[in-house]
N, C-alpha and C positions, 0 to 999 in steps of 0.2 A: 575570435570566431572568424571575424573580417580577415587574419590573417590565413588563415589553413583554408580558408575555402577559395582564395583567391591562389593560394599555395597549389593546393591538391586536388580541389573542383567538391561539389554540392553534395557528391557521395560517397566519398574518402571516408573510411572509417574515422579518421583521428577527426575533420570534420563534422563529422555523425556525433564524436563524440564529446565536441566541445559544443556542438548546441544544445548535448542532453543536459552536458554539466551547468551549461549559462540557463538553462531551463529548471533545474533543480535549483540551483542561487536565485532565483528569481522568486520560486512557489516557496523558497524558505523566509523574502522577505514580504511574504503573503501579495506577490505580483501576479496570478491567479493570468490574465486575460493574458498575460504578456508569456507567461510561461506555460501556458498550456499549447499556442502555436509553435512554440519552441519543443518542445515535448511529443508533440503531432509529427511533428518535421524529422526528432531524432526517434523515435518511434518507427516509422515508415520506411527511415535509409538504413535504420539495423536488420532490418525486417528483409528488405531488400537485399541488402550487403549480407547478412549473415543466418537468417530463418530466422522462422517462427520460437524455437526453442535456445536462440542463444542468450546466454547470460545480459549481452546488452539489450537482447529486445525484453526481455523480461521484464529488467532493471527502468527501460521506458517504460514500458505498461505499467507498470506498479507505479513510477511519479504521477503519471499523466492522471492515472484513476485518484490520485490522494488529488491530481490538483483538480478535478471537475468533481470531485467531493465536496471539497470547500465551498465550490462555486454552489452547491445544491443541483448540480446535475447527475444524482445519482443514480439513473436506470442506466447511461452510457459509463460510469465509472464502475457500475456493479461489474459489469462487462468484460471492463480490462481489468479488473481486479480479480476476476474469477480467472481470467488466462495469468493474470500475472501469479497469482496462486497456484494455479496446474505448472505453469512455467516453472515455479520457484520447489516446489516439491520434486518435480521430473530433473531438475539442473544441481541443487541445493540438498536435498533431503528434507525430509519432516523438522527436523530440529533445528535448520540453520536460522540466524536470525532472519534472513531476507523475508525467509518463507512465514517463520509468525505473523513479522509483520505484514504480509499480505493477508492471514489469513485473519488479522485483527482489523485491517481497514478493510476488509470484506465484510463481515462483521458487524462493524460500527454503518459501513453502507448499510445492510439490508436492516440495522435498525433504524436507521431516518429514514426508511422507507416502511413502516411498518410491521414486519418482516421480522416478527419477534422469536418464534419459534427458529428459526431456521438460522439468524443473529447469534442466538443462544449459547446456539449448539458450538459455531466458531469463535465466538468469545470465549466460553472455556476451553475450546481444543487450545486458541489462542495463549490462554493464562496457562496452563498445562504445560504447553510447549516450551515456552516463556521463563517457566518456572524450573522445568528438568535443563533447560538451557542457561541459564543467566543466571537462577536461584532469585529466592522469595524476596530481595531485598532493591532489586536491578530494576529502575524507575520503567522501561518498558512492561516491567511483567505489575508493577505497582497500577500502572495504567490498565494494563489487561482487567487486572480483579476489578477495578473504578467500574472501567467500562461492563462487563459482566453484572455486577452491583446493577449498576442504573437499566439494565435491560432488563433484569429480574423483577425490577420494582416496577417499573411500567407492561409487567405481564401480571401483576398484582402478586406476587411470588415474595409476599415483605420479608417471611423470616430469612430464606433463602437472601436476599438483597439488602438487609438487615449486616449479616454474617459479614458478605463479600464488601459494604461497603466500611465498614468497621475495619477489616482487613486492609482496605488500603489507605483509612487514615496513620 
């Protein structure tokens, strides 16, 4: 990162894009405070460098909302995950992986906020997606049904959550 930014200055794309990538390495070795400034930063120069709808800003909103998830900061990750989602639908398609996965950690947001009914509803679109995409057997769409499962169960919806949690042992 030290080298491109000294190379080609603080808003160089290829700069922009090695801070997102040392920010994703970071939030993968659950480095949360470290990679979310990192995330913030490549966030803002994609944003800057190339709009609100390009593939890299998108691609930052969706880490940056998984990594202030983790943290339990979820009304601001609801946020970016909700653009990273409209992003990833508008750039991606309904069916690409980017896009489930946004609209799975949207999802799993609005259920640790409460937010059962409306969780619900993008957990299955999720598992759906997930499922016509990857097929019933692809650990992302195994996770979908899990997560669906446990959101059912905590709306007291047992048989329903009963089904979906069977399904993904």
């Amino acid at each position: 990162m030290e080298g491109s930014r000294a190379a080609l200055g603080e808003q160089h794309l290829d700069t922009v894009m090695s801070v997102h990538d040392l920010g994703v390495c970071l939030l993968q070795q659950d480095k949360c405070a470290e990679a979310e400034v990192l995330l913030r930063k490549a966030m803002e120069g994609s944003r800057a460098a190339l709009g609100e709808q390009h593939l890299y800003t998108v691609a930052s909103a969706h880490e940056l909302g998984v990594c202030l998830l983790k943290q339990d900061k979820c009304a601001e990750a609801e946020v970016l995950l909700h653009k990273a989602m409209e992003g990833s639908r508008a750039v991606w398609g309904e069916q690409h992986l980017d896009t489930v996965k946004s609209v799975h950690e949207l999802g799993v947001c609005l259920f640790k906020q409460d937010k059962c009914v409306e969780a619900e509803v993008l957990l299955r679109k999720a598992m759906e997606s997930s499922r016509a995409a990857l097929g019933d057997q692809h650990l992302y769409t195994v996770k979908s049904v899990h997560d669906l499962g446990v959101c059912l169960s905590h709306q007291h919806k047992y048989a329903d959550a009963e089904a979906k949690l069977r399904e993904a042992v």
